[in-house]
PDB file of N, CA, C and O in Angstrom:
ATOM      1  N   UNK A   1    -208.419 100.568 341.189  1.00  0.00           N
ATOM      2  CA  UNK A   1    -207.417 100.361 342.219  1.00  0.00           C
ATOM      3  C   UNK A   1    -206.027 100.771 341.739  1.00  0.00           C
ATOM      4  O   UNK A   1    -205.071 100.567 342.487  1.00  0.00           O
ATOM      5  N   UNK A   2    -205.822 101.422 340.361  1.00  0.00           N
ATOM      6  CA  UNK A   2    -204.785 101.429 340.195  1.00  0.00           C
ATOM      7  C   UNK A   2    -204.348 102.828 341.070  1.00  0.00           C
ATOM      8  O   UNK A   2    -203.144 102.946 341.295  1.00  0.00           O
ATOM      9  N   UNK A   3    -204.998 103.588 341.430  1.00  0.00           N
ATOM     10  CA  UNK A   3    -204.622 105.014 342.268  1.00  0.00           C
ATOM     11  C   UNK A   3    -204.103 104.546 343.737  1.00  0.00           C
ATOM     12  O   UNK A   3    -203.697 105.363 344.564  1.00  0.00           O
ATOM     13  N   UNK A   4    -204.162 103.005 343.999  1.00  0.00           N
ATOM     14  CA  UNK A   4    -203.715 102.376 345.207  1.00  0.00           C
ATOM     15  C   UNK A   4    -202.407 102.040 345.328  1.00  0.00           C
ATOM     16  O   UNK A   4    -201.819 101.989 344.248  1.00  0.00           O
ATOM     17  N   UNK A   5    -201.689 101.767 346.396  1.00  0.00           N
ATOM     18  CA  UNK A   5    -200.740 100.697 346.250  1.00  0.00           C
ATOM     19  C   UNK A   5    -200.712 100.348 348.043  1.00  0.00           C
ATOM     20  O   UNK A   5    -200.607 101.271 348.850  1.00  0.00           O
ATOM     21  N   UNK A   6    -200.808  99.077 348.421  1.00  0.00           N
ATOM     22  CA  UNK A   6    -200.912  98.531 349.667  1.00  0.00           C
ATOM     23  C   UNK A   6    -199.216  98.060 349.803  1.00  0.00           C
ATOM     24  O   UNK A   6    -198.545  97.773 348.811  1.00  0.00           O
ATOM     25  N   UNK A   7    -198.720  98.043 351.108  1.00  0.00           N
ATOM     26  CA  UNK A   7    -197.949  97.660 351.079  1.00  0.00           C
ATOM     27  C   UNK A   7    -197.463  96.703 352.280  1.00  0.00           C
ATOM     28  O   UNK A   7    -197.738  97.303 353.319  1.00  0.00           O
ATOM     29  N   UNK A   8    -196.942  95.647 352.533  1.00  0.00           N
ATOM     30  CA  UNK A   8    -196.976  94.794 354.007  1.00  0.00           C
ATOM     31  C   UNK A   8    -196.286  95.178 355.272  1.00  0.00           C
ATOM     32  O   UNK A   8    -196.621  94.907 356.425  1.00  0.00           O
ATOM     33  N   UNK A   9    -195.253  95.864 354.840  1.00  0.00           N
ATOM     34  CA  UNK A   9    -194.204  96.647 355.883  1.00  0.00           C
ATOM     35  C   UNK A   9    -194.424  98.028 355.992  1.00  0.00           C
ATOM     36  O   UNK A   9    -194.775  98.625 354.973  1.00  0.00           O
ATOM     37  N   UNK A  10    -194.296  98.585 356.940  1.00  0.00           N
ATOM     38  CA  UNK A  10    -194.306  97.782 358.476  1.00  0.00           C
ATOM     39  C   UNK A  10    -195.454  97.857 358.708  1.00  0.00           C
ATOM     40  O   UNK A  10    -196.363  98.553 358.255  1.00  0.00           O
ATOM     41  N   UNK A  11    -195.383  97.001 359.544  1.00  0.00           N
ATOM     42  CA  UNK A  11    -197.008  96.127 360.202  1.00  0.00           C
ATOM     43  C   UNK A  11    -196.858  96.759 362.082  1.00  0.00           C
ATOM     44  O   UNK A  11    -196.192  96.323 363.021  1.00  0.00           O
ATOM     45  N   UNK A  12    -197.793  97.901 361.973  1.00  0.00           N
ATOM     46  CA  UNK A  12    -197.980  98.219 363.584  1.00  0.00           C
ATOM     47  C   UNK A  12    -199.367  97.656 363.797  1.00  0.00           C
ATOM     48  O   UNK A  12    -200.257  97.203 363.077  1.00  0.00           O
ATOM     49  N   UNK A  13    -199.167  97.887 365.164  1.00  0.00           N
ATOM     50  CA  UNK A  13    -200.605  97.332 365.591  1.00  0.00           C
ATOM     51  C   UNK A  13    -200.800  98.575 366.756  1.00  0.00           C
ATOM     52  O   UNK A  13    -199.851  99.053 367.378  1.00  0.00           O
ATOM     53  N   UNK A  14    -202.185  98.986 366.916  1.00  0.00           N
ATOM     54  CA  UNK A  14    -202.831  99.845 367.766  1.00  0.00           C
ATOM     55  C   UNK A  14    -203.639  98.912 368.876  1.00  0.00           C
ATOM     56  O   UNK A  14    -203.631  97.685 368.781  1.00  0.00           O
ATOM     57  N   UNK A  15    -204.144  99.418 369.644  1.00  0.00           N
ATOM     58  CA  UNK A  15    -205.158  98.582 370.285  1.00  0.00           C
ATOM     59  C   UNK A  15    -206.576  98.228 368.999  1.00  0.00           C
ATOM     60  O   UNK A  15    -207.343  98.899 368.308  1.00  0.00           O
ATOM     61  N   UNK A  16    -206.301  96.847 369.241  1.00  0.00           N
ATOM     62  CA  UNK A  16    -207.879  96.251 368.501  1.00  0.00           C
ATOM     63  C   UNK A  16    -207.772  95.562 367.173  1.00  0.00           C
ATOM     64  O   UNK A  16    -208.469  94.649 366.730  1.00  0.00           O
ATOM     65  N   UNK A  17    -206.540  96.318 366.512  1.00  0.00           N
ATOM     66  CA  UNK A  17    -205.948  96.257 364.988  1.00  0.00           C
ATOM     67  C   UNK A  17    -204.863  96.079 364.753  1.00  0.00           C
ATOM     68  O   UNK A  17    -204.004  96.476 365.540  1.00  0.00           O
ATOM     69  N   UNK A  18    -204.533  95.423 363.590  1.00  0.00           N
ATOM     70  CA  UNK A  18    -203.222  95.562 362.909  1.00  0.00           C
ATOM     71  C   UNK A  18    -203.443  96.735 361.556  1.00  0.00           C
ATOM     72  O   UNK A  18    -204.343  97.019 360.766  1.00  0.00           O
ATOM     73  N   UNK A  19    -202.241  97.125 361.804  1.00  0.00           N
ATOM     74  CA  UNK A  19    -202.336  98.689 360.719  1.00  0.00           C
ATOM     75  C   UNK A  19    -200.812  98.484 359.508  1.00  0.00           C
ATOM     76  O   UNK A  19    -199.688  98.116 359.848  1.00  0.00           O
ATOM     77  N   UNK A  20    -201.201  98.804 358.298  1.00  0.00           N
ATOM     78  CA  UNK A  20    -200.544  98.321 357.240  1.00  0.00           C
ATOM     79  C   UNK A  20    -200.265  99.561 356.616  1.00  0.00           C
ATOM     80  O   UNK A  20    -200.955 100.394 357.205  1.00  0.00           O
ATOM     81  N   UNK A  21    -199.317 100.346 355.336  1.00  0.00           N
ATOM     82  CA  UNK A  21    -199.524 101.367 355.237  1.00  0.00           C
ATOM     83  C   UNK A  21    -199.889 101.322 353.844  1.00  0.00           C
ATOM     84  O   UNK A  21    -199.500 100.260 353.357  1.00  0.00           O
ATOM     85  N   UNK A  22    -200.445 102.010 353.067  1.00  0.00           N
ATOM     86  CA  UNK A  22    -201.036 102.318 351.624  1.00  0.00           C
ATOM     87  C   UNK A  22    -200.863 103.793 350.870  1.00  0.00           C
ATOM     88  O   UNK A  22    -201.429 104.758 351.381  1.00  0.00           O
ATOM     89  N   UNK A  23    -200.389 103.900 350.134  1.00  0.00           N
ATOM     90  CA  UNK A  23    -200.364 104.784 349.035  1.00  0.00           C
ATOM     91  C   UNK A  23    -201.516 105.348 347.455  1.00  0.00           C
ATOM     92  O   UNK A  23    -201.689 105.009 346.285  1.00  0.00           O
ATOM     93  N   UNK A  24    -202.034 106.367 348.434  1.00  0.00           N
ATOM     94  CA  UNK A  24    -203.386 107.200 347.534  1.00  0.00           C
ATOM     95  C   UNK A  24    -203.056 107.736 346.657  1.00  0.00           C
ATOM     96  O   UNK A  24    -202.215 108.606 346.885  1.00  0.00           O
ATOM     97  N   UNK A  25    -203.331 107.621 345.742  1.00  0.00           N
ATOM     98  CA  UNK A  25    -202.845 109.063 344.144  1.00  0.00           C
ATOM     99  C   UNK A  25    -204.358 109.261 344.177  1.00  0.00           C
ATOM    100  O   UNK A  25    -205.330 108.512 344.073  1.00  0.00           O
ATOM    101  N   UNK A  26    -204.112 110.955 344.416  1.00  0.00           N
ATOM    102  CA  UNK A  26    -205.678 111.649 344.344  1.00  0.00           C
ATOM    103  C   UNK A  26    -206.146 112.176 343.007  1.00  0.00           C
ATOM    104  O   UNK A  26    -205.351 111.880 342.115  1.00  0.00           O
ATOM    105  N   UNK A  27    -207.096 112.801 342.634  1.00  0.00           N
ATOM    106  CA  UNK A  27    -207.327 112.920 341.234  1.00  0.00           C
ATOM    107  C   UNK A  27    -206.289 114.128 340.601  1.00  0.00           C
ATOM    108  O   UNK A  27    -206.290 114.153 339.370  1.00  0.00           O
ATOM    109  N   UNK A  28    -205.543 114.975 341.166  1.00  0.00           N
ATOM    110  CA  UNK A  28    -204.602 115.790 340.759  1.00  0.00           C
ATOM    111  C   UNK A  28    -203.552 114.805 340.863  1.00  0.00           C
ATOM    112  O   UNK A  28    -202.492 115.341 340.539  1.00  0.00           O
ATOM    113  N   UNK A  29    -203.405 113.689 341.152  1.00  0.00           N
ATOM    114  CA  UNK A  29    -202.045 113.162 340.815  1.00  0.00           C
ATOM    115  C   UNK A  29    -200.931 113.385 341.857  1.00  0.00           C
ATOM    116  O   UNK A  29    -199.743 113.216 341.581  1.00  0.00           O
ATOM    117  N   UNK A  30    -201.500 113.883 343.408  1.00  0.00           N
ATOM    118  CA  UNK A  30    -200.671 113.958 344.083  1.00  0.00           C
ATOM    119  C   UNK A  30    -200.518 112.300 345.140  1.00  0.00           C
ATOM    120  O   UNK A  30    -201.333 111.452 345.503  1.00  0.00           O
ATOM    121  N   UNK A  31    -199.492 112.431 345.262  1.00  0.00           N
ATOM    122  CA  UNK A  31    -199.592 111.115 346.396  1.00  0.00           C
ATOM    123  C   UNK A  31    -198.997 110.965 348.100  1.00  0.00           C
ATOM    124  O   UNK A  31    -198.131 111.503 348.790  1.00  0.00           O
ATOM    125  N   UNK A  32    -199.658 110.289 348.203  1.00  0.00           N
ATOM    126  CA  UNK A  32    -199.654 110.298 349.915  1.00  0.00           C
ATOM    127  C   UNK A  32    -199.813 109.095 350.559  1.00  0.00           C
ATOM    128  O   UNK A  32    -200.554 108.186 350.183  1.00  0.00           O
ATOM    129  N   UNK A  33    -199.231 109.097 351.367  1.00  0.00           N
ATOM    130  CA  UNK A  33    -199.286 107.892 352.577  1.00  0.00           C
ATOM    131  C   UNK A  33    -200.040 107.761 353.621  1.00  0.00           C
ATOM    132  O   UNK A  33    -200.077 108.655 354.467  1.00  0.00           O
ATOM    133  N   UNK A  34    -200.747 106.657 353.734  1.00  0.00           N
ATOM    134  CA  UNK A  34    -201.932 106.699 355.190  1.00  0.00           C
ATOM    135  C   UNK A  34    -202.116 105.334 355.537  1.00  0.00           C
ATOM    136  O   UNK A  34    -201.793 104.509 354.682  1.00  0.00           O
ATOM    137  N   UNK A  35    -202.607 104.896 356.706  1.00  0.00           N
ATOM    138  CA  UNK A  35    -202.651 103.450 357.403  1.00  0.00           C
ATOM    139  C   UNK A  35    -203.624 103.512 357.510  1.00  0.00           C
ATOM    140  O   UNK A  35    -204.379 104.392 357.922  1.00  0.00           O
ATOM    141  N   UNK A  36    -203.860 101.705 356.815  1.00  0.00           N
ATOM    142  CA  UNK A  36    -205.135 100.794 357.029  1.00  0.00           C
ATOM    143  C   UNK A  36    -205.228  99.987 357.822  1.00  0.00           C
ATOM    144  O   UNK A  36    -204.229  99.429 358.278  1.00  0.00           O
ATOM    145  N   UNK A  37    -206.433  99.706 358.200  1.00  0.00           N
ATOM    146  CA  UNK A  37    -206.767  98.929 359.165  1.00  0.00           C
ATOM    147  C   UNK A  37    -206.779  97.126 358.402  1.00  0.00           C
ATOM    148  O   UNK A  37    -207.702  96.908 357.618  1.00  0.00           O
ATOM    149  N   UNK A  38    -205.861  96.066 358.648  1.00  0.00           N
ATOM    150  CA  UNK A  38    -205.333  95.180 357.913  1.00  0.00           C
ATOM    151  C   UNK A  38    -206.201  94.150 358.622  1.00  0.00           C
ATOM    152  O   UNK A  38    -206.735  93.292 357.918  1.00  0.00           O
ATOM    153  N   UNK A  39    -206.411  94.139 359.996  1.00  0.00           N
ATOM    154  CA  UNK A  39    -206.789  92.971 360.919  1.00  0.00           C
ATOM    155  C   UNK A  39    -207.744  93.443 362.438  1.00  0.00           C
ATOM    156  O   UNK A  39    -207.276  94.471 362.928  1.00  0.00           O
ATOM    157  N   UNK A  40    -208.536  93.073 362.951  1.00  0.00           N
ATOM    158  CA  UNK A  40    -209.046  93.306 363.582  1.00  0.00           C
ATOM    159  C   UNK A  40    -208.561  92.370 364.605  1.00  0.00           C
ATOM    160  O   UNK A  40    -208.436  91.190 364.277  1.00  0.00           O
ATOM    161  N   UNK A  41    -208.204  92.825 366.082  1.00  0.00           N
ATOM    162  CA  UNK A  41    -207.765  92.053 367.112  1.00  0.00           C
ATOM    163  C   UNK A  41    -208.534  92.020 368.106  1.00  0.00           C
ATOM    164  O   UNK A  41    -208.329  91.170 368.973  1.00  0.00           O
ATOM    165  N   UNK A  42    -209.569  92.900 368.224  1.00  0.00           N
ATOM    166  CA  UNK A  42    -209.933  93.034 369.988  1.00  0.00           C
ATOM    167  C   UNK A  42    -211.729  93.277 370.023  1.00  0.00           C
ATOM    168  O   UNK A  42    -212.108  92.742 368.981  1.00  0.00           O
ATOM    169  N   UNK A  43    -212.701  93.721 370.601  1.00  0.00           N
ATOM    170  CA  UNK A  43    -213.840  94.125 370.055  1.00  0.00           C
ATOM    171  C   UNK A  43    -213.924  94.970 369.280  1.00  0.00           C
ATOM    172  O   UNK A  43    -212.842  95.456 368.949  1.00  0.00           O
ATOM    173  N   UNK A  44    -214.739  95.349 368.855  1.00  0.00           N
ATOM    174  CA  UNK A  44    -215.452  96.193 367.629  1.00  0.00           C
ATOM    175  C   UNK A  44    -217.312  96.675 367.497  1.00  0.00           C
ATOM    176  O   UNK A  44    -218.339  96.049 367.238  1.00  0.00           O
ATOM    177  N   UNK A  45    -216.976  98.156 367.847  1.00  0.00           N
ATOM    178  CA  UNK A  45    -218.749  98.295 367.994  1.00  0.00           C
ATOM    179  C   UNK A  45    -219.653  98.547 366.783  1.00  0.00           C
ATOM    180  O   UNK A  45    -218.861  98.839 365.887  1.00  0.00           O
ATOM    181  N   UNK A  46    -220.319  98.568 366.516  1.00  0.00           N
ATOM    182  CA  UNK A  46    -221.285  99.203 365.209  1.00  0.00           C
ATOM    183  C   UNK A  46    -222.562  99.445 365.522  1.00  0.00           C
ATOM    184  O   UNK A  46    -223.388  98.547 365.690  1.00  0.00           O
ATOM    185  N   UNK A  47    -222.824 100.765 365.626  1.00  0.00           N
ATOM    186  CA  UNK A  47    -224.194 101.280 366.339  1.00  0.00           C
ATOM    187  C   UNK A  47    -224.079 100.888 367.872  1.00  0.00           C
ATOM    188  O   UNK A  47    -225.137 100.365 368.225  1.00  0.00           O
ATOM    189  N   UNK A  48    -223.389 100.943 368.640  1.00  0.00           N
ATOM    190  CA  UNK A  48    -223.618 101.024 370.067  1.00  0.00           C
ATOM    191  C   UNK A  48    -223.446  99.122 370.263  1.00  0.00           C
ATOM    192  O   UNK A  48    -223.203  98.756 371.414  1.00  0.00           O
ATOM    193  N   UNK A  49    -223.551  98.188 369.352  1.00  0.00           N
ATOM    194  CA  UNK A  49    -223.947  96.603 369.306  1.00  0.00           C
ATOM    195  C   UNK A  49    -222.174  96.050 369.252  1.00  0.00           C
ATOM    196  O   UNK A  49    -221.387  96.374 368.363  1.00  0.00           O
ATOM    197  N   UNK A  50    -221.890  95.276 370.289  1.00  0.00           N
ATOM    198  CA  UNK A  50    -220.436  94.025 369.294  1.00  0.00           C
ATOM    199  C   UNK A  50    -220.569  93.800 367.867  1.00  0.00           C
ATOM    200  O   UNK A  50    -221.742  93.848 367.497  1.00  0.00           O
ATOM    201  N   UNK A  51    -219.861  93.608 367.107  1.00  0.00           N
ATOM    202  CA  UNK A  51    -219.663  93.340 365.907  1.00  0.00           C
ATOM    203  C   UNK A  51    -218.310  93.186 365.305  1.00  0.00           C
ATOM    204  O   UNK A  51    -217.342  93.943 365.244  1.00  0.00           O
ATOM    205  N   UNK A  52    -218.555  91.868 364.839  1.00  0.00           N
ATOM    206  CA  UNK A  52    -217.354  91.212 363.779  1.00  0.00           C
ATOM    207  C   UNK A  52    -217.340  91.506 362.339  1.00  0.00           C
ATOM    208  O   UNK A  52    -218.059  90.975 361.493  1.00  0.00           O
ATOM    209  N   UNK A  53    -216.059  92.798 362.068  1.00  0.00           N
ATOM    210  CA  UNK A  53    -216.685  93.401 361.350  1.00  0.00           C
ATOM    211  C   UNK A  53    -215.361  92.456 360.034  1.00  0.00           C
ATOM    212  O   UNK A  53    -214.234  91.983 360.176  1.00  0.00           O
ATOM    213  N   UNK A  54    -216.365  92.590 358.810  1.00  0.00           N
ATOM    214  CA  UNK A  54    -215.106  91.884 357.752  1.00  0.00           C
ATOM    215  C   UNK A  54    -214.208  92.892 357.277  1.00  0.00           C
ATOM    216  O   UNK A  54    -214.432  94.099 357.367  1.00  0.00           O
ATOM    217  N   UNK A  55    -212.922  92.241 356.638  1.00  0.00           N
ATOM    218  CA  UNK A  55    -211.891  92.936 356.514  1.00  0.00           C
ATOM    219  C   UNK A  55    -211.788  93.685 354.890  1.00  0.00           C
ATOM    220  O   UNK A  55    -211.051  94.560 354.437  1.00  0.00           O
ATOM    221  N   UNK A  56    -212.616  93.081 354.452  1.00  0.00           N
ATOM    222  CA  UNK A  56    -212.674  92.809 353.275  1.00  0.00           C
ATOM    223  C   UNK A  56    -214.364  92.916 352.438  1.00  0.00           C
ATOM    224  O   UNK A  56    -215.374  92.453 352.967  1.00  0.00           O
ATOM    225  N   UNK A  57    -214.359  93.514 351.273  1.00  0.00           N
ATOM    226  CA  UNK A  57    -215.850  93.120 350.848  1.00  0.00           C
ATOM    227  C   UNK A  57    -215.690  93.961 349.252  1.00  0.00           C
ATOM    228  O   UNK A  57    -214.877  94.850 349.000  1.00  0.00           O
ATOM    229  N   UNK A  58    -216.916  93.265 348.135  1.00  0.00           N
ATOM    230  CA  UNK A  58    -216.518  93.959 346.923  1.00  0.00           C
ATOM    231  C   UNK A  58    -217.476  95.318 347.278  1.00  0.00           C
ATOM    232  O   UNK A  58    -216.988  96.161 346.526  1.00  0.00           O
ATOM    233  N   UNK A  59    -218.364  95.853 347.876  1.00  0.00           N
ATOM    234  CA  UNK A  59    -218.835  97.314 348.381  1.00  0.00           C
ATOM    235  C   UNK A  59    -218.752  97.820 350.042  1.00  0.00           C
ATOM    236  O   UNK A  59    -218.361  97.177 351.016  1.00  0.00           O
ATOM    237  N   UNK A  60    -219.169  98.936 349.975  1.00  0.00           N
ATOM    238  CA  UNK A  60    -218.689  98.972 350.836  1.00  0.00           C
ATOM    239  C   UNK A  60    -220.504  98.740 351.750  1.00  0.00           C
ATOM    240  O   UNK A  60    -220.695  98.888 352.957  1.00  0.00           O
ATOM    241  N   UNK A  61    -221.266  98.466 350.996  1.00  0.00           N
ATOM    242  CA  UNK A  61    -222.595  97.971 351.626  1.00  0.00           C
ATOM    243  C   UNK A  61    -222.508  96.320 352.036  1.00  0.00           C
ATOM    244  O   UNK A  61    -223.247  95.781 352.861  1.00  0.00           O
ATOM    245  N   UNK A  62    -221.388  95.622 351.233  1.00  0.00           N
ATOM    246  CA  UNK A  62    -221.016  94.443 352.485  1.00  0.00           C
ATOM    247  C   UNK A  62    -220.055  94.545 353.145  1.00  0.00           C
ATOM    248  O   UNK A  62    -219.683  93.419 353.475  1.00  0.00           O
ATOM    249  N   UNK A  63    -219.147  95.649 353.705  1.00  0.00           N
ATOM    250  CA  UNK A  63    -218.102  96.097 354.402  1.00  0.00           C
ATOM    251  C   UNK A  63    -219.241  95.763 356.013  1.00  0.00           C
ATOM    252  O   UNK A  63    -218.848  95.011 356.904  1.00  0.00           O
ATOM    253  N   UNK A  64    -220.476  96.414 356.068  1.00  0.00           N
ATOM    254  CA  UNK A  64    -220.727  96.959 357.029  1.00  0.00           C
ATOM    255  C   UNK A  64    -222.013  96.283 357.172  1.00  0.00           C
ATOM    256  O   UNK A  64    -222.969  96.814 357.738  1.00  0.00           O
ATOM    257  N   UNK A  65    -222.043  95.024 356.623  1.00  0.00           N
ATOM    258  CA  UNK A  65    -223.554  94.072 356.386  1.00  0.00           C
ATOM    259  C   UNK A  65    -223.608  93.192 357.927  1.00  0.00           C
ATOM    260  O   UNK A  65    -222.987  92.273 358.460  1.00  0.00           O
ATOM    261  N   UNK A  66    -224.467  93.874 358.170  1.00  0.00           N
ATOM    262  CA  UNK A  66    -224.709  92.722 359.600  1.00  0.00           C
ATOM    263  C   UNK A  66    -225.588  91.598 359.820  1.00  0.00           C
ATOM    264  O   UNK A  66    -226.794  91.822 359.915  1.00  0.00           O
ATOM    265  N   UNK A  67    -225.242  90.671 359.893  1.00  0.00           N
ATOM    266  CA  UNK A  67    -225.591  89.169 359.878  1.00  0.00           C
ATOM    267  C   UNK A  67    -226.574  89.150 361.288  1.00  0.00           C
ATOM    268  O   UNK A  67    -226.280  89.258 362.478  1.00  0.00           O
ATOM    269  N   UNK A  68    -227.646  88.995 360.707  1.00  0.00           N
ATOM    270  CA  UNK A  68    -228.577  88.271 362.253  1.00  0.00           C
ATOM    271  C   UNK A  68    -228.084  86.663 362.238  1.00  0.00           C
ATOM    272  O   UNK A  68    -227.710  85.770 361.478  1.00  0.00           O
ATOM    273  N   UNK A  69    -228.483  87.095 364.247  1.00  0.00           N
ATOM    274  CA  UNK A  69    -227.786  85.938 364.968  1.00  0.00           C
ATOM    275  C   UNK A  69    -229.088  85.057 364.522  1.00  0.00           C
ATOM    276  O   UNK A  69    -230.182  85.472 364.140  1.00  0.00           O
ATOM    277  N   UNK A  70    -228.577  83.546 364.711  1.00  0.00           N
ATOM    278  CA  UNK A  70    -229.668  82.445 364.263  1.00  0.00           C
ATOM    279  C   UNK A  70    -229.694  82.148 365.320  1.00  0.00           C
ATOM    280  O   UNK A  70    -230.433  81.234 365.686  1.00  0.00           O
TER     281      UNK A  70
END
């Protein structure tokens, strides 16, 4: 993570999300600015299905882990 840097300001929001901005250093060492998705506000699909998706996860195979309903 050190090629990261997240930062809190400014905080836009799109429809559905709150968007945060972050700083990439690519493997040449160049750097750049791009917005993350910080918060989820509104629905969210995955495969055609609703889904509450997490914001957060240590892979990205529980980024996108879907929980059967009980």
């Amino acid at each position: 993570m050190s090629n990261l840097k997240f930062d809190n300001e400014p905080l836009i929001h799109t429809t559905g999300a709150f968007l945060k901005p972050m700083k990439v250093v690519d493997s040449e060492g160049k750097e750049q600015w791009l917005w993350f998705v910080s918060e989820f506000t509104d629905d969210t699909f995955f495969e055609g299905k609703n889904y509450n998706p997490k914001e957060f996860a240590n892979s990205k195979e529980e980024l996108v882990l879907v929980q059967e309903e009980a």
